[in-house]
CHARMM internal coordinates of N, CA and C (Angstrom, degrees):
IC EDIT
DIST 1 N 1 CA 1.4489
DIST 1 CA 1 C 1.5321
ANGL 1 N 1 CA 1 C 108.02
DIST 1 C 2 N 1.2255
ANGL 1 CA 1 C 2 N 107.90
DIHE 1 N 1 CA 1 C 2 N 138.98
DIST 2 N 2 CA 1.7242
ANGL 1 C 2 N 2 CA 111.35
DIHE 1 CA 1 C 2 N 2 CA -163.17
DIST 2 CA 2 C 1.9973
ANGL 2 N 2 CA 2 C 91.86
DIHE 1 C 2 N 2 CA 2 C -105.54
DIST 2 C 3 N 1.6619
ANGL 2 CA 2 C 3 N 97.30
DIHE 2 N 2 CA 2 C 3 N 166.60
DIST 3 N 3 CA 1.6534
ANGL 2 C 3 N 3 CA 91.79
DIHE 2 CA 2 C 3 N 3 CA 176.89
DIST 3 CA 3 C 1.5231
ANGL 3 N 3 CA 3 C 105.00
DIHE 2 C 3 N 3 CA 3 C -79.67
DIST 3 C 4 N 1.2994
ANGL 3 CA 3 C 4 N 124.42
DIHE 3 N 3 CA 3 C 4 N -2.01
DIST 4 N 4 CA 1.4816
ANGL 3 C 4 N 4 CA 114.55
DIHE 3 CA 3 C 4 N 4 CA 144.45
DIST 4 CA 4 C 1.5020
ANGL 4 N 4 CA 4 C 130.57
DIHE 3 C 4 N 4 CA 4 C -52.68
DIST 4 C 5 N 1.0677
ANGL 4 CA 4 C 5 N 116.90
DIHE 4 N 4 CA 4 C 5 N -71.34
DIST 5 N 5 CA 1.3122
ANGL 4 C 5 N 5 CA 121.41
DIHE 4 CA 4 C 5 N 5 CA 165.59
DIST 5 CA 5 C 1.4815
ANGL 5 N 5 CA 5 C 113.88
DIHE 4 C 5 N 5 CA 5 C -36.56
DIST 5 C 6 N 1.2999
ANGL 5 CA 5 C 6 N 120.76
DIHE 5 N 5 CA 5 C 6 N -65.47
DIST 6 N 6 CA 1.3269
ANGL 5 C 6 N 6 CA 120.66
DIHE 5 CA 5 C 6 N 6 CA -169.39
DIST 6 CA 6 C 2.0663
ANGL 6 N 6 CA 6 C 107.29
DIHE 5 C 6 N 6 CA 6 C -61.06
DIST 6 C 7 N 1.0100
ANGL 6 CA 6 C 7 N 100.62
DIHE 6 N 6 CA 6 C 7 N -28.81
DIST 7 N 7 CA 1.7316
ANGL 6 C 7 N 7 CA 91.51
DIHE 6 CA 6 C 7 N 7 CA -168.38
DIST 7 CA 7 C 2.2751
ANGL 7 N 7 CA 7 C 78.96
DIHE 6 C 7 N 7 CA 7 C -90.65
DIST 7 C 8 N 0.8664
ANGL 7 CA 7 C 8 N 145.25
DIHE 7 N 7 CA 7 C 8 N -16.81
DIST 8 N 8 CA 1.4230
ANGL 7 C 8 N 8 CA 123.95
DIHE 7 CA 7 C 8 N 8 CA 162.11
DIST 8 CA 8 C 1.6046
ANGL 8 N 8 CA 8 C 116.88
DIHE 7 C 8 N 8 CA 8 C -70.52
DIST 8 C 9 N 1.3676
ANGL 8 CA 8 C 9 N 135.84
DIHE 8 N 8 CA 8 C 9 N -22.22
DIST 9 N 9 CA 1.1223
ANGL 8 C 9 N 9 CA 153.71
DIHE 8 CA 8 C 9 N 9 CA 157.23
DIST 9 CA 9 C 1.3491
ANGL 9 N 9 CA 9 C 93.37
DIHE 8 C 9 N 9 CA 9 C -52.40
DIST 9 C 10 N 1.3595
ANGL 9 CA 9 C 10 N 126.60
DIHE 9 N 9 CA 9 C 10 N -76.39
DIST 10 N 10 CA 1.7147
ANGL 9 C 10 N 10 CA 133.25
DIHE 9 CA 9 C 10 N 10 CA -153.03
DIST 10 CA 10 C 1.3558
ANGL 10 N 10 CA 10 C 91.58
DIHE 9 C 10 N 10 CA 10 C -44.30
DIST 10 C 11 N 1.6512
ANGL 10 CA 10 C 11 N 118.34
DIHE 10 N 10 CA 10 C 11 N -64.01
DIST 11 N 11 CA 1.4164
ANGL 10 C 11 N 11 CA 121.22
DIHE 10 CA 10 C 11 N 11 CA -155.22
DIST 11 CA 11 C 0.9392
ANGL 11 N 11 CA 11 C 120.12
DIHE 10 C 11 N 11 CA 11 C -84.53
DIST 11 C 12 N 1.8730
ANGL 11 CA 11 C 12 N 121.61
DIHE 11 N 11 CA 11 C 12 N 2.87
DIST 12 N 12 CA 2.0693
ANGL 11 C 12 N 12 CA 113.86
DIHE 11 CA 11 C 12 N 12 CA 166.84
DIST 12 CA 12 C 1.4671
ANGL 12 N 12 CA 12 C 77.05
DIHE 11 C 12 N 12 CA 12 C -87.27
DIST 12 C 13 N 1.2760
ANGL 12 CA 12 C 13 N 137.21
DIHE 12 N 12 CA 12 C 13 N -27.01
DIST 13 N 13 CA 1.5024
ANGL 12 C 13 N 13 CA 115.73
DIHE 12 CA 12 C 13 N 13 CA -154.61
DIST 13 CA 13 C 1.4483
ANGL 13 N 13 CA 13 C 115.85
DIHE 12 C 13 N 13 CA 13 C -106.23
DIST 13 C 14 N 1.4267
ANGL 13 CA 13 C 14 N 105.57
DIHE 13 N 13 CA 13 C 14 N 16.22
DIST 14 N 14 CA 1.6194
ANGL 13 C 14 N 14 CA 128.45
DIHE 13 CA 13 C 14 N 14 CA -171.69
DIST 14 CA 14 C 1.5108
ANGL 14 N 14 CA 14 C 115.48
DIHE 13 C 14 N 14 CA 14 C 7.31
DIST 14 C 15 N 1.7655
ANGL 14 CA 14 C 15 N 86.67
DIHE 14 N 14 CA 14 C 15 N 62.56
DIST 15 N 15 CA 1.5841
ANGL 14 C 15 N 15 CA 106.53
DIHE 14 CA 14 C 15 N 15 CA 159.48
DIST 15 CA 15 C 1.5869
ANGL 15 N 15 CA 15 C 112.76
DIHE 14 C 15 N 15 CA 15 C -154.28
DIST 15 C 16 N 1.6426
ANGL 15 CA 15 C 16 N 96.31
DIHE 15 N 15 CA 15 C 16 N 158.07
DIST 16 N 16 CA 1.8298
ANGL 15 C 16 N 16 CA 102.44
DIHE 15 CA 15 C 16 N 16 CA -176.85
DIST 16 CA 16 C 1.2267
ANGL 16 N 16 CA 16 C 132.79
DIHE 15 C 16 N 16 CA 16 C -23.89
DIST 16 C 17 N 0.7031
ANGL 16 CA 16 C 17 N 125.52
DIHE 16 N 16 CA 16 C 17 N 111.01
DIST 17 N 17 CA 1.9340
ANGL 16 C 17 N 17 CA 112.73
DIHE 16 CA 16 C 17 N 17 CA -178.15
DIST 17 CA 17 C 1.6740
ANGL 17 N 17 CA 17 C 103.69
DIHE 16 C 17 N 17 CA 17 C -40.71
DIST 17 C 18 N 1.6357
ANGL 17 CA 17 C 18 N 117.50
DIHE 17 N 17 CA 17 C 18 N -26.62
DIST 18 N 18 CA 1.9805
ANGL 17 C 18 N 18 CA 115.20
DIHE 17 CA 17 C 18 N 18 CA 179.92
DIST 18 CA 18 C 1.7596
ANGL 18 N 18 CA 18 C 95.78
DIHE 17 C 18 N 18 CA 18 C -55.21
DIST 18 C 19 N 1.6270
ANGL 18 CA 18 C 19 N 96.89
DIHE 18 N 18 CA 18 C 19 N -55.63
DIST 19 N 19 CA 1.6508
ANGL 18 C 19 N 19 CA 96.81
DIHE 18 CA 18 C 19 N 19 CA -168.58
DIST 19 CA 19 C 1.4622
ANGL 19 N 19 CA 19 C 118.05
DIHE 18 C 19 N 19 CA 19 C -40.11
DIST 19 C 20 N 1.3177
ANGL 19 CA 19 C 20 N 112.86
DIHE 19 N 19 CA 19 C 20 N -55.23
DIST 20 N 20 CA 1.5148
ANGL 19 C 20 N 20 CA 127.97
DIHE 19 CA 19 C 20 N 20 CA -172.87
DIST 20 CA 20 C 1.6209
ANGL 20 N 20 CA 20 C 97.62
DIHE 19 C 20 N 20 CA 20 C -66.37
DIST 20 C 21 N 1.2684
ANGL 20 CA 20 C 21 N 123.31
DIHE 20 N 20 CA 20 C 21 N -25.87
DIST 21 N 21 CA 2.0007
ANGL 20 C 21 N 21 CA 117.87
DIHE 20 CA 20 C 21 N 21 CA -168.03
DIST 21 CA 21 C 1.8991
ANGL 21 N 21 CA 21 C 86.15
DIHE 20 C 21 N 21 CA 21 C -93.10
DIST 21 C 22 N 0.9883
ANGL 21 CA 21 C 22 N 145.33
DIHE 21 N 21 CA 21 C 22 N -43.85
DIST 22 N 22 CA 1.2321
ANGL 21 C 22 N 22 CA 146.73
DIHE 21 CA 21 C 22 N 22 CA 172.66
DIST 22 CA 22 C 1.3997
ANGL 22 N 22 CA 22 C 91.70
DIHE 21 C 22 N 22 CA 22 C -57.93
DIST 22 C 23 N 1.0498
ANGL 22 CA 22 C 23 N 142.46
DIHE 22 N 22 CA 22 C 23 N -122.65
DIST 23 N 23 CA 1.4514
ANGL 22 C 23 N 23 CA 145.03
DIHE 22 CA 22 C 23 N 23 CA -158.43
DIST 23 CA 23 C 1.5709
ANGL 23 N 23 CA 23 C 103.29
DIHE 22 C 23 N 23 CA 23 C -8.23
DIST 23 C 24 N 1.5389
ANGL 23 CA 23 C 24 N 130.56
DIHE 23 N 23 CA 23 C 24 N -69.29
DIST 24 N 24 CA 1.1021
ANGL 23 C 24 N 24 CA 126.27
DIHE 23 CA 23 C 24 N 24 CA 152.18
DIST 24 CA 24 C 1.5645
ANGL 24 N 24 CA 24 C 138.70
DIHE 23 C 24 N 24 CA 24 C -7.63
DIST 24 C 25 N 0.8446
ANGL 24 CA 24 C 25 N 101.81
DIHE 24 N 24 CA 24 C 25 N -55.94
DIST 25 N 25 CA 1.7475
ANGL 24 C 25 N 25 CA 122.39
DIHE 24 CA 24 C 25 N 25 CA 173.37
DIST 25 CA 25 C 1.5169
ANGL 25 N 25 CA 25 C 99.01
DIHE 24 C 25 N 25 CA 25 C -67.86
DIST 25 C 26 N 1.2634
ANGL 25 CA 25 C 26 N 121.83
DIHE 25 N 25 CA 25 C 26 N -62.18
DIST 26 N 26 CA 1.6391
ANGL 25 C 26 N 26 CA 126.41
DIHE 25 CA 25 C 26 N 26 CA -147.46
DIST 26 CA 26 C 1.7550
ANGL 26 N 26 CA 26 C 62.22
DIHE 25 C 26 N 26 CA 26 C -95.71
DIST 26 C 27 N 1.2020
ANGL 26 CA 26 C 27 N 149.08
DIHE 26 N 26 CA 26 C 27 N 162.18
DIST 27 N 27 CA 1.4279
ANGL 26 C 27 N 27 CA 165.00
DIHE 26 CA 26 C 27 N 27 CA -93.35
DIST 27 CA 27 C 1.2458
ANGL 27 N 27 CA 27 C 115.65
DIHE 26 C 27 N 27 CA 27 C -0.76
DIST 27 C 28 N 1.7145
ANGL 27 CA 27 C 28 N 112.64
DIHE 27 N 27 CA 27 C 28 N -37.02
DIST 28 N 28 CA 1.8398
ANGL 27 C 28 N 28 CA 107.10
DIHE 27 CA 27 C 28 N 28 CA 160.65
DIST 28 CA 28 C 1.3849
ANGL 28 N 28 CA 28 C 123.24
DIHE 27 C 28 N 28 CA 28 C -54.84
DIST 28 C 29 N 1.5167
ANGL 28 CA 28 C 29 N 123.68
DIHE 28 N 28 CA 28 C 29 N -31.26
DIST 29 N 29 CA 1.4395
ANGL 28 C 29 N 29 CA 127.13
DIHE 28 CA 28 C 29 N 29 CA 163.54
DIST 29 CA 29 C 1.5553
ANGL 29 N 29 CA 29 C 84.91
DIHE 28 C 29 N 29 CA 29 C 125.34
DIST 29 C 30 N 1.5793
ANGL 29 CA 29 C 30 N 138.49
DIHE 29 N 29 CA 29 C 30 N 44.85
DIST 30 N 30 CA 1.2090
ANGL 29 C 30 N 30 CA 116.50
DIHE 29 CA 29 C 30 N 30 CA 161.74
DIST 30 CA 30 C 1.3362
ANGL 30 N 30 CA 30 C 102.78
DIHE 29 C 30 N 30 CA 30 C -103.93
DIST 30 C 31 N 1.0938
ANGL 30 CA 30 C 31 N 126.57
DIHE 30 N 30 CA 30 C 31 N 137.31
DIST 31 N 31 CA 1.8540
ANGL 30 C 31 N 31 CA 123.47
DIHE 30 CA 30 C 31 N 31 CA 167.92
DIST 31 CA 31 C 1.2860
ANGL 31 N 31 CA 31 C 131.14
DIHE 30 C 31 N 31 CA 31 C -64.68
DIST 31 C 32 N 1.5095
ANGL 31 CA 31 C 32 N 117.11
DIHE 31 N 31 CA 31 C 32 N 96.55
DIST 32 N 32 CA 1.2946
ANGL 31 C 32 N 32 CA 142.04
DIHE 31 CA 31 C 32 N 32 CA 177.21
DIST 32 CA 32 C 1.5917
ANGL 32 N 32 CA 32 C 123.87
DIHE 31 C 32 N 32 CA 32 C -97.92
DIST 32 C 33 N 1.3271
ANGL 32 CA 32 C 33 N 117.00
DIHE 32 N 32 CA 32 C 33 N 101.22
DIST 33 N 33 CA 1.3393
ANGL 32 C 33 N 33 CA 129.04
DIHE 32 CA 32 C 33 N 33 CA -173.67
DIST 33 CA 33 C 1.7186
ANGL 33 N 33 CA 33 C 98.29
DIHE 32 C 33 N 33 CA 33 C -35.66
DIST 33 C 34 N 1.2267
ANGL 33 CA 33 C 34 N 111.21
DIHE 33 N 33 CA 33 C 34 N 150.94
DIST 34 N 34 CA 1.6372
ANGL 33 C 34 N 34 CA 110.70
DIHE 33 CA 33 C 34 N 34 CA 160.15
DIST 34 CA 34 C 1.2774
ANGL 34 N 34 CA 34 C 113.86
DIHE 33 C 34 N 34 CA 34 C -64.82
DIST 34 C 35 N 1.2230
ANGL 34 CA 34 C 35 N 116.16
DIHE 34 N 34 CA 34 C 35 N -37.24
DIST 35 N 35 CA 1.4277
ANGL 34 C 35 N 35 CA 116.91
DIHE 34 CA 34 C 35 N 35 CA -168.75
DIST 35 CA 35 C 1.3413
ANGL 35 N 35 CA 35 C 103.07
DIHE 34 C 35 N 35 CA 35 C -49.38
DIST 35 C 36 N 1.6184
ANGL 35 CA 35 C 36 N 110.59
DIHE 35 N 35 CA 35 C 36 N -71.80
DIST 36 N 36 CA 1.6387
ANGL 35 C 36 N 36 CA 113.19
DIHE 35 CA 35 C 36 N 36 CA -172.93
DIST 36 CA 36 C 1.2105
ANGL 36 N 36 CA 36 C 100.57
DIHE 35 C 36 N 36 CA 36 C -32.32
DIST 36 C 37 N 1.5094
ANGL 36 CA 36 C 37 N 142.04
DIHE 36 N 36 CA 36 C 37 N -68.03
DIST 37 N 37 CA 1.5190
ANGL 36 C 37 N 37 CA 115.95
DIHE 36 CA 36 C 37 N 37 CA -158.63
DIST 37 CA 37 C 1.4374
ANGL 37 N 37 CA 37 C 121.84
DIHE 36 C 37 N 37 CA 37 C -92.17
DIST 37 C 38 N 1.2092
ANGL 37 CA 37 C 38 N 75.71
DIHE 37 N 37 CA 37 C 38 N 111.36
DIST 38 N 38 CA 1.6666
ANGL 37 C 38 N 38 CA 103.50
DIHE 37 CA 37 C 38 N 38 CA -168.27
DIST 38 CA 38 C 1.3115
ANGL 38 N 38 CA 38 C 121.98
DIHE 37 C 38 N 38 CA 38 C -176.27
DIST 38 C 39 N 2.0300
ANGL 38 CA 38 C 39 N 107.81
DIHE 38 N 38 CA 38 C 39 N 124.37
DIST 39 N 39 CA 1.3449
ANGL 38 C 39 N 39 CA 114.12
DIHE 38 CA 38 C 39 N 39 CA -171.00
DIST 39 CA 39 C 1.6874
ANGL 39 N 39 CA 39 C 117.06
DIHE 38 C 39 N 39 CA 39 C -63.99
DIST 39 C 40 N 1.5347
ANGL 39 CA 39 C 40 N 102.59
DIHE 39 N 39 CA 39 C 40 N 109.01
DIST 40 N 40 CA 1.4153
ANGL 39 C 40 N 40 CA 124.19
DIHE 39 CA 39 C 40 N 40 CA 154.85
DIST 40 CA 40 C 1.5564
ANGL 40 N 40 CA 40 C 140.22
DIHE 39 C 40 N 40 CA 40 C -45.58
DIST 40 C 41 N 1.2255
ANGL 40 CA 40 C 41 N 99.91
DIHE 40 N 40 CA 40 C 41 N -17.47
DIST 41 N 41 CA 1.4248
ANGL 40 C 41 N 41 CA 117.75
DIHE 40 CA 40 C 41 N 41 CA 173.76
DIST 41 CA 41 C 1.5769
ANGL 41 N 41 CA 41 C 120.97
DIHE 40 C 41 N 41 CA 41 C -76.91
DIST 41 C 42 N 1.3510
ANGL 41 CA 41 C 42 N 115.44
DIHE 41 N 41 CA 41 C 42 N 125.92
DIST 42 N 42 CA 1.4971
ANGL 41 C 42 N 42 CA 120.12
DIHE 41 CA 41 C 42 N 42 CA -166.93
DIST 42 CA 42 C 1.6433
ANGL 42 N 42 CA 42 C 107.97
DIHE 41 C 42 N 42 CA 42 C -57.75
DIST 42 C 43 N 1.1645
ANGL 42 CA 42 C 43 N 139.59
DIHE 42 N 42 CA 42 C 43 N 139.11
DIST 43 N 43 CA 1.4712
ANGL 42 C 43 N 43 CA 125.82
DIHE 42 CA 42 C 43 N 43 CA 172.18
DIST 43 CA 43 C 1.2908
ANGL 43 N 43 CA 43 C 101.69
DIHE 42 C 43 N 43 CA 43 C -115.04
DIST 43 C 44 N 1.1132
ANGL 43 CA 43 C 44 N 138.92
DIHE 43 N 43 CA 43 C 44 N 168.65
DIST 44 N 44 CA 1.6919
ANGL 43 C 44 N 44 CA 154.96
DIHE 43 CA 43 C 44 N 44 CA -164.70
DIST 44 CA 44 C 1.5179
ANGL 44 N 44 CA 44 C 108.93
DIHE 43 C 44 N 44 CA 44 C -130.51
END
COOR INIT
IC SEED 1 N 1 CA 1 C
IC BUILD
């Protein structure tokens, strides 16, 4: 998967390309706190 692909993923799924590379990882079987995935961006 190229950082093309991944930032077209982010934006049907209107989230970070980290969120979508975290989710990734923790379904490959690496251990990723819940916390980390999770949008960082301030909302209003």
């Amino acid at each position: 998967m190229t950082k093309r692909d991944l930032g077209q993923r982010a934006l049907d799924a209107r989230e970070p390309i980290r969120m979508i590379v975290l989710r990734a990882l923790e379904a490959y079987g690496v251990n990723v706190p819940p916390e980390a995935i999770s949008d960082r961006r301030k909302r209003n």
